[in-house]
SEDO-334075 format. One record per residue (C-alpha): x, y, z. Coordinates in steps of 0.5 Angstrom, whole numbers. Example, Ala and Ser with C-alpha at 12.3 -4.5 7.8 and 13.67 -1.06 7.14 Angstrom:
+-------+-------+-------+
:    xx :    yy :    zz :
+-------+-------+-------+
:    25 :    -9 :    16 :
:    27 :    -2 :    14 :
+-------+-------+-------+
//
This chain:
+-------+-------+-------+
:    xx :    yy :    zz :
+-------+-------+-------+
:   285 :   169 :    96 :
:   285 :   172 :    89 :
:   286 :   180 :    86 :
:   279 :   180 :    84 :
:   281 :   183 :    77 :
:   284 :   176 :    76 :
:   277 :   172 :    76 :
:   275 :   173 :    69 :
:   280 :   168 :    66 :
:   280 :   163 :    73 :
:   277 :   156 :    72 :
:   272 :   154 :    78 :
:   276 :   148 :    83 :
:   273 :   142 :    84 :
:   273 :   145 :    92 :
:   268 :   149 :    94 :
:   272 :   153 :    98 :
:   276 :   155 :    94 :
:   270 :   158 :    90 :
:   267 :   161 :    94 :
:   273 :   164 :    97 :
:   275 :   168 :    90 :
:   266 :   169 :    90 :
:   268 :   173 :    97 :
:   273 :   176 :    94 :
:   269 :   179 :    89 :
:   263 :   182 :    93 :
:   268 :   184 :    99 :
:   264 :   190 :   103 :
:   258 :   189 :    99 :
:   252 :   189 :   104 :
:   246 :   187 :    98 :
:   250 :   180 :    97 :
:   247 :   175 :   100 :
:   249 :   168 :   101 :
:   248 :   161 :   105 :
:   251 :   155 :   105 :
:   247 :   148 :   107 :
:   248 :   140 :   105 :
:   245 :   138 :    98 :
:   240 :   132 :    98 :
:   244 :   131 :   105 :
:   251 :   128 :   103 :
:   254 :   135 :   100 :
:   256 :   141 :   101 :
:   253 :   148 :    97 :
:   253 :   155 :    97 :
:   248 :   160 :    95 :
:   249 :   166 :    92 :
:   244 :   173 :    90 :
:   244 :   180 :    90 :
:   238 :   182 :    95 :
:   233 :   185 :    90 :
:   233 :   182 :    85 :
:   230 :   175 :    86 :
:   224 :   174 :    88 :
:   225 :   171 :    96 :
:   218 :   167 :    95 :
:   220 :   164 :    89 :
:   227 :   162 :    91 :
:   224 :   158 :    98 :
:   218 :   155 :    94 :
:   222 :   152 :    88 :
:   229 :   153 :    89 :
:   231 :   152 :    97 :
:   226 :   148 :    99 :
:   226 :   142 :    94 :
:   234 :   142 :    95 :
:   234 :   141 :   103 :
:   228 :   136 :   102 :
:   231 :   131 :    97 :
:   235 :   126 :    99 :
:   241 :   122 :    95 :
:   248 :   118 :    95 :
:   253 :   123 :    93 :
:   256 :   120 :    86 :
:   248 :   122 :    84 :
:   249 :   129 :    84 :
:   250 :   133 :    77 :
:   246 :   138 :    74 :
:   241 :   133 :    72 :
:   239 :   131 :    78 :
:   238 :   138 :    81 :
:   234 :   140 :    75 :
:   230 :   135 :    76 :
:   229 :   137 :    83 :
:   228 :   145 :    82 :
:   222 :   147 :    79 :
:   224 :   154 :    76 :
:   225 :   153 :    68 :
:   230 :   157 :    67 :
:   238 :   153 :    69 :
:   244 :   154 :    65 :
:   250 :   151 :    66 :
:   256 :   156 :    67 :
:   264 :   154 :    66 :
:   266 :   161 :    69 :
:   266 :   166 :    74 :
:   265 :   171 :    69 :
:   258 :   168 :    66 :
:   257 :   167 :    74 :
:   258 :   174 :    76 :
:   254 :   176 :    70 :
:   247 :   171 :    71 :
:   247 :   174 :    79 :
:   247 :   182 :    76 :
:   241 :   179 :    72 :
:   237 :   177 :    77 :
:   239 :   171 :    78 :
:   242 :   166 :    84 :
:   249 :   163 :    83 :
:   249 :   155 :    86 :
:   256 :   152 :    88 :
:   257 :   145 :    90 :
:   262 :   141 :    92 :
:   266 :   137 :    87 :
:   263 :   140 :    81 :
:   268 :   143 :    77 :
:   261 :   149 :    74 :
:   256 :   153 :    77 :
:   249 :   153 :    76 :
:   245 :   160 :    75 :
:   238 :   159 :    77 :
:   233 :   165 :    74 :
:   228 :   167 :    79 :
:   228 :   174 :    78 :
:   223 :   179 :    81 :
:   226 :   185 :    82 :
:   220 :   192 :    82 :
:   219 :   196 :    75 :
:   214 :   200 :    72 :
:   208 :   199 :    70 :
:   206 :   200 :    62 :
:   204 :   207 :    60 :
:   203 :   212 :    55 :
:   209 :   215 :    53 :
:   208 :   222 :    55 :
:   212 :   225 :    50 :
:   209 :   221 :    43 :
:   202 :   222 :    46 :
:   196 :   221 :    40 :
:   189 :   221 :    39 :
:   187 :   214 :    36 :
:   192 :   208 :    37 :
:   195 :   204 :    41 :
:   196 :   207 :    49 :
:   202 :   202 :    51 :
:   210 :   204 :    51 :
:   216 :   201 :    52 :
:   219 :   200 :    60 :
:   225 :   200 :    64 :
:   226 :   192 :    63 :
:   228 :   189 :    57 :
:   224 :   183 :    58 :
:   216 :   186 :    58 :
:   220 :   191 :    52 :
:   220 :   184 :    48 :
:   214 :   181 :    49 :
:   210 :   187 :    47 :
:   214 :   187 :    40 :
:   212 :   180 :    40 :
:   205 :   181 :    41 :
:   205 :   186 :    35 :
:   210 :   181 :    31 :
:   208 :   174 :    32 :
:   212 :   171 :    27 :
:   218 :   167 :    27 :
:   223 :   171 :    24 :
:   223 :   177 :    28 :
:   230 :   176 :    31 :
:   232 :   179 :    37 :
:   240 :   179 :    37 :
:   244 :   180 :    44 :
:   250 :   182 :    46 :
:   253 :   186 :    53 :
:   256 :   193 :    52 :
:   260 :   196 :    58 :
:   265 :   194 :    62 :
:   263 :   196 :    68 :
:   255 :   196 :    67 :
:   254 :   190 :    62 :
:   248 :   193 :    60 :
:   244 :   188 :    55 :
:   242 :   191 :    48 :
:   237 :   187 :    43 :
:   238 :   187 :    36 :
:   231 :   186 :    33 :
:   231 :   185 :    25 :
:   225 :   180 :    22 :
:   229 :   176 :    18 :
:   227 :   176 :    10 :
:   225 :   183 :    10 :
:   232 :   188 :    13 :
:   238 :   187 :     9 :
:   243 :   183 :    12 :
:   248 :   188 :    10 :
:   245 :   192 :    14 :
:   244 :   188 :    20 :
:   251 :   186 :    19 :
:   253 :   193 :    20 :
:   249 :   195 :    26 :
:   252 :   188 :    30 :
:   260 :   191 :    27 :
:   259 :   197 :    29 :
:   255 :   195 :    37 :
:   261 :   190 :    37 :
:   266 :   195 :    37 :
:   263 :   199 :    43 :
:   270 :   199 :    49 :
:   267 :   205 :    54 :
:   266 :   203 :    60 :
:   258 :   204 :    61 :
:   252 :   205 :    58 :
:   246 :   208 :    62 :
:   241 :   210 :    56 :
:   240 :   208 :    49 :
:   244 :   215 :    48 :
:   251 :   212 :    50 :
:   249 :   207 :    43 :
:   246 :   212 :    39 :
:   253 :   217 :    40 :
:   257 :   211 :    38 :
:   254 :   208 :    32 :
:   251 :   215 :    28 :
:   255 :   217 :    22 :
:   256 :   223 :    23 :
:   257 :   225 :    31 :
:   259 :   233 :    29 :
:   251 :   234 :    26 :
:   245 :   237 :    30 :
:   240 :   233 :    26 :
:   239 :   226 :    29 :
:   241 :   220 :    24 :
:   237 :   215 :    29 :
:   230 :   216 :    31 :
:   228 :   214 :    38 :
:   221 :   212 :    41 :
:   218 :   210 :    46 :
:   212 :   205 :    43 :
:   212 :   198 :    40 :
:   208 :   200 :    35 :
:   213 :   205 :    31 :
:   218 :   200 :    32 :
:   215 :   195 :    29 :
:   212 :   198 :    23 :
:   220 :   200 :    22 :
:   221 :   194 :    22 :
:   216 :   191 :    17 :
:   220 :   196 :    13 :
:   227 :   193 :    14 :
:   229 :   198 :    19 :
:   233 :   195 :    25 :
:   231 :   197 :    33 :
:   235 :   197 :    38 :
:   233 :   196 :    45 :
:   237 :   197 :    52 :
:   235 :   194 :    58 :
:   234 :   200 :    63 :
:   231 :   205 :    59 :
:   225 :   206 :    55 :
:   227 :   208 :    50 :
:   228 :   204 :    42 :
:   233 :   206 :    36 :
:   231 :   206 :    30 :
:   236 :   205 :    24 :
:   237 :   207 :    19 :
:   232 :   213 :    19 :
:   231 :   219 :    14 :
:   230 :   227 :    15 :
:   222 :   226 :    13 :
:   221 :   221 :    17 :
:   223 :   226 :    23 :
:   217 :   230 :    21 :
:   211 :   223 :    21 :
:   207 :   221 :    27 :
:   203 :   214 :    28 :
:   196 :   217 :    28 :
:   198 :   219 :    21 :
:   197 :   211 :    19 :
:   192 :   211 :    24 :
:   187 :   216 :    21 :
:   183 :   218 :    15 :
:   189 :   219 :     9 :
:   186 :   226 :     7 :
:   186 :   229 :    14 :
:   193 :   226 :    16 :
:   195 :   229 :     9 :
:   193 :   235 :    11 :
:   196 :   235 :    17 :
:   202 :   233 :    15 :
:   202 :   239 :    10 :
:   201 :   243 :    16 :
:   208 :   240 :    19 :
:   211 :   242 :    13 :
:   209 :   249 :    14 :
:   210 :   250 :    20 :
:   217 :   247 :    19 :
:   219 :   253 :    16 :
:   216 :   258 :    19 :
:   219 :   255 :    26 :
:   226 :   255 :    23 :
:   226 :   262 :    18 :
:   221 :   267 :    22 :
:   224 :   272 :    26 :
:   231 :   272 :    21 :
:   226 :   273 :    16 :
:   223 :   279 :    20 :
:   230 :   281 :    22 :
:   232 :   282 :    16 :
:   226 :   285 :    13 :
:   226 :   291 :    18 :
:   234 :   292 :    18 :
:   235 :   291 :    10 :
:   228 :   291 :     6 :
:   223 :   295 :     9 :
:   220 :   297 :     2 :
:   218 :   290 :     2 :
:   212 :   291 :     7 :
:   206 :   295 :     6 :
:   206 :   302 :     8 :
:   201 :   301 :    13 :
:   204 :   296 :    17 :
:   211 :   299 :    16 :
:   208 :   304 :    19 :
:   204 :   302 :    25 :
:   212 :   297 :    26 :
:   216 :   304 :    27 :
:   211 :   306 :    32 :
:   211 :   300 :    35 :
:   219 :   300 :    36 :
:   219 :   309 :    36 :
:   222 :   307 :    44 :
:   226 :   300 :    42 :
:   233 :   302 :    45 :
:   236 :   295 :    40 :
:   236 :   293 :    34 :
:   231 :   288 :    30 :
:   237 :   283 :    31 :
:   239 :   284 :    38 :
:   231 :   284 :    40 :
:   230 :   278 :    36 :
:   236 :   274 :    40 :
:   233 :   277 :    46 :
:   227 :   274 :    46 :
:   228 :   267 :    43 :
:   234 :   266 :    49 :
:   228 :   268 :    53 :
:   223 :   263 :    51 :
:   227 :   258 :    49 :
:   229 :   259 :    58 :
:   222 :   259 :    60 :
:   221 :   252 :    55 :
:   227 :   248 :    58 :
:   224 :   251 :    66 :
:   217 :   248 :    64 :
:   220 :   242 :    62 :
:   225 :   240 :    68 :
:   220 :   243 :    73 :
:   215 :   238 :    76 :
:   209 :   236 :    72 :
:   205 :   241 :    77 :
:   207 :   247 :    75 :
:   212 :   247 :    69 :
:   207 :   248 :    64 :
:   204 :   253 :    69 :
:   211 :   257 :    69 :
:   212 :   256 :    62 :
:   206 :   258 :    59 :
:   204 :   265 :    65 :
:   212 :   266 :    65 :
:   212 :   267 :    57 :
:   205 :   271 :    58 :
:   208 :   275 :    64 :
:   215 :   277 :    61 :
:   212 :   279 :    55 :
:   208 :   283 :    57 :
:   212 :   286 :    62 :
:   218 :   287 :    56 :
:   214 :   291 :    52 :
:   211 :   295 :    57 :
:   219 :   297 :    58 :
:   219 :   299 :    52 :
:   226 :   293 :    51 :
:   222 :   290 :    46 :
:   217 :   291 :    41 :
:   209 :   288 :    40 :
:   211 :   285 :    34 :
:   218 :   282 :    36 :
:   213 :   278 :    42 :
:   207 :   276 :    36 :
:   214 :   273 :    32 :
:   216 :   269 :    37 :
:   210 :   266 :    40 :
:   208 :   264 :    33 :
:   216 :   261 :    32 :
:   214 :   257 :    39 :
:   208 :   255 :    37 :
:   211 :   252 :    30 :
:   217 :   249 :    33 :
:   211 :   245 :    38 :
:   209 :   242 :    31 :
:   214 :   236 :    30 :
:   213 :   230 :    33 :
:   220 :   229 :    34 :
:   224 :   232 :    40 :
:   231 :   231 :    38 :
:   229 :   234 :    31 :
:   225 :   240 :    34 :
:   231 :   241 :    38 :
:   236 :   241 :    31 :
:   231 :   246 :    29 :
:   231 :   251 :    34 :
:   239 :   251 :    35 :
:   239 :   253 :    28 :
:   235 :   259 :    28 :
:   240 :   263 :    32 :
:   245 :   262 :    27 :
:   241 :   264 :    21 :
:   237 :   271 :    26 :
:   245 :   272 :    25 :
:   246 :   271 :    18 :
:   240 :   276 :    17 :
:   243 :   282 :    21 :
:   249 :   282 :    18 :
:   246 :   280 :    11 :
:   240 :   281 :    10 :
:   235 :   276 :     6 :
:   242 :   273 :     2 :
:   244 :   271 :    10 :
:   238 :   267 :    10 :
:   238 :   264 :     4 :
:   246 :   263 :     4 :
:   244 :   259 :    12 :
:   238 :   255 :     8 :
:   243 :   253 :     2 :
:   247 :   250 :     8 :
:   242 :   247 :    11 :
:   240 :   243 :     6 :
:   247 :   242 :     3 :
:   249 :   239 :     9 :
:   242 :   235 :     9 :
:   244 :   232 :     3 :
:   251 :   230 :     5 :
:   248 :   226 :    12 :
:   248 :   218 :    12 :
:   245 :   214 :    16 :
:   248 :   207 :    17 :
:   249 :   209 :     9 :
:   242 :   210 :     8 :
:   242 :   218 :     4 :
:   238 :   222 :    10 :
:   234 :   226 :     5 :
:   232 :   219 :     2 :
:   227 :   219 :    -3 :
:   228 :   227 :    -5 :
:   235 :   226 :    -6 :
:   236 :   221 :    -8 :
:   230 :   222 :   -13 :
:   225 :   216 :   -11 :
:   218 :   218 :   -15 :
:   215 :   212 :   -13 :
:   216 :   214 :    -5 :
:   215 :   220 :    -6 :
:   207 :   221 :    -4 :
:   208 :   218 :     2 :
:   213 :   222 :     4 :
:   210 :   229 :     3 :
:   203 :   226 :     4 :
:   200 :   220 :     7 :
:   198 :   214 :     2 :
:   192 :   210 :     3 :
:   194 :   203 :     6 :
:   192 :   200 :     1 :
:   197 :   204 :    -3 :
:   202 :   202 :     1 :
:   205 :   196 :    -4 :
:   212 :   196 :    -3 :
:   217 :   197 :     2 :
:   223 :   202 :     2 :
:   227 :   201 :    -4 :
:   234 :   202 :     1 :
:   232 :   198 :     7 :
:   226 :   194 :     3 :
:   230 :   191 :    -2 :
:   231 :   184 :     0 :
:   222 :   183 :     0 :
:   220 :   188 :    -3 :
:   213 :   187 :    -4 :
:   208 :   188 :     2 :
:   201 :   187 :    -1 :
:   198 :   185 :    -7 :
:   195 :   190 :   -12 :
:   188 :   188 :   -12 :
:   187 :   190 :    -4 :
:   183 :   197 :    -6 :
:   176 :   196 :    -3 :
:   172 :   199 :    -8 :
:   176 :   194 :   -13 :
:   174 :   187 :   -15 :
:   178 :   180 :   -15 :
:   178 :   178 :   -21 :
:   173 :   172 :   -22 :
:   168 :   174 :   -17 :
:   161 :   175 :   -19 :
:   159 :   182 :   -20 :
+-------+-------+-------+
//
């Protein structure tokens, strides 16, 4: 018997026995480990080996077992030719070492040992149960495609494939986790994405040592540039067709096998604020929207540190009607605008996070009653004035606006350092929280890429699609930071109102 640490560098014997002694080993008290020993072709001995669940049992008995127990032949004649010439699976590969065996059955496949063999064969029939393909509940749109991303890798390939049908797309494997061995896909189309920047996803994924890796969460934290930032540098989706229009700009996916959903790199701050329906719709109704974004972007982050700071340090900039219907309304507030403020967006932002960890049945009830009843009650309870409550509804509302979750969430953490700045400062606290915001925006990278790219650097030509949205037949170039390599993407002459040149009127 073998330490089963030992395995990893240990060949396989020419004596089955002794393979399936140190295969036994390994999978010592494991009850999902299902094996069988049977003659091969009637003159050798052969084991089996998978795990129950992941092989389909009916695939392996039609075209694996039963072709191996039917055929008939001399001893010297069995190799992997002939057993590939008599299982009628597509996928067989050779393994030399017990490693590479272990990982081919934790992928679903069964693991042959035959006697005199010095190798292992893996033979691909896996089966086990995964999700069908859905909306992604989370990037849900009006118009466009009503597909995403699944648990398994494979179904996850094949749906960017069928949106990029052409050769170069590049999807580069590798194993991350010591314990998981969880597969991670590159995907870059060849031609487009720098290969300065493909190298440096590959560098970065290769020195990954952890011990296991769940989510794709594990990899964004351990490649990002900068890990101390609230705003996310990588952008995470669900749908295919966000990860190939990235692509076809020269940005490279990430996909794990396992979860659904994809990493996009590198990615830009103005990015975080676009959703897919904005290409899919009329340019001057997605424009208008993404103004709205934009608006409520602000309002989301600076409302009540601006009302804060108004009714504690500059009332005189508020009208003498309203100032005074806001004193009347505040006549019996036992705190101050500050601690009013905090009190009301911990207690909303609470609410949010109990709507969205509740079943889908009642959170959104409990969420939505839940800020209406406390609200309500507050006020009557004279904790909080009518005001304050209208400010951080409209606050709530704001921060619904971005399409990206992870970005909304930088966002609303932000505000509370800034409600403090502006209690204690009044308007400069605000504007000294702005400036660092944006100083620290200016400072971000991701994977080298400036995070407020095309604003900072100044990119004009770049600019229109990044506060507007661009007619498609507008869209003539690709990023310049991440599109370089081709940058080119249709001709000139693609306007429909515009004639080719030589065509009769």
């Amino acid at each position: 018997m073998v330490d089963v640490l030992d395995y990893r560098t240990m060949p396989f014997s020419t004596v089955l026995s002794e393979n399936v002694d140190i295969v036994q080993t390994i999978y010592n008290h494991s009850t999902d480990i299902k094996t069988r020993t049977f003659p091969l072709a009637g003159s050798r001995e052969a084991f089996m080996l998978f795990i129950d669940g992941m092989v389909n049992e009916s695939l392996l008995d039609l075209h694996v077992l039963a072709p191996l127990l039917q055929a008939r032949t001399d001893k010297s004649q069995i190799d992997f030719a002939y057993i590939g010439s008599i299982v009628t699976t597509s996928q067989l590969t050779i393994v030399t070492s017990f490693e590479d065996l272990l990982n081919h059955i934790a992928n679903g496949c069964v693991a042959l040992l035959v006697d005199q063999l010095p190798f292992g064969i893996a033979i691909g029939v896996a089966g086990w149960q995964q999700r069908g393909i859905e909306e992604p509940a989370a990037e849900s749109i009006i118009r466009g495609p009503r597909e995403g991303f699944t648990e398994t890798l494979s179904v996850n390939t094949s749906m960017l494939r069928r949106k990029i049908k052409d050769p170069s797309l590049k999807l580069d494997p590798f194993q991350v986790g010591r314990y998981t061995k969880t597969s991670v896909l590159v995907a870059h189309i060849d031609g487009i994405a720098s290969h300065a920047l493909v190298e440096e996803v590959h560098s970065r994924i290769k020195r990954i040592d952890i011990d296991g890796v769940l989510e794709s969460g594990y990899i964004e934290g351990l490649i990002e540039d900068h890990p101390y930032s609230p705003f996310p540098q990588i952008q995470v989706t669900e749908r295919p067709d966000v990860v190939s229009a990235s692509l076809l700009e020269g940005k490279i996916g990430i996909m794990v096998d396992g979860t659904p959903f994809c990493l996009i790199a590198p990615t830009t701050f103005f990015a975080m604020l676009q959703s897919p329906e904005d290409y899919y719709q009329r340019y001057v109704i997605s424009s208008f929207i993404r103004w709205l974004r934009f608006l409520f972007l602000i309002i989301s982050l600076v409302l009540p540190s601006l009302y804060v700071a108004i009714l504690t340090f500059h009332q005189e900039m508020v009208p003498t009607s309203l100032l005074l219907s806001i004193a009347k309304s505040r006549e019996e507030i036992p705190f101050p605008a500050l601690i009013e403020a905090l009190l009301m967006e911990v207690s909303f932002e609470a609410l949010r996070e109990a709507g969205v960890r509740l079943p889908k049945q009642v959170g959104s009830a409990v969420s939505i009653v839940g800020a209406l009843v406390i609200g309500q009650a507050a006020t009557s309870a004279g904790l909080v004035s009518s005001p304050m409550v209208m400010v951080v509804a409209i606050t709530g509302i704001a921060s619904f606006l971005l399409p990206q979750y992870s970005a909304g969430i930088a966002i609303r953490l932000l505000r509370f350092p800034i409600m403090f700045l502006s209690g204690m400062f009044g308007l400069l606290g605000l504007m000294l929280g702005v400036i660092a915001i944006i100083i620290h925006l200016c400072s971000l990278r991701s994977l080298g890429v400036p995070y407020l790219q095309p604003l900072a650097p100044m990119k004009w030509s770049e600019m229109l699609d990044s506060f507007m949205v661009s007619p498609i037949w507008a869209n003539r170039k690709r990023p310049s930071l991440t599109g370089r390599k081709n940058a080119i993407r249709q001709p000139s002459n693609n306007r429909p109102d515009q004639e080719d040149e030589g065509a009769s009127p």
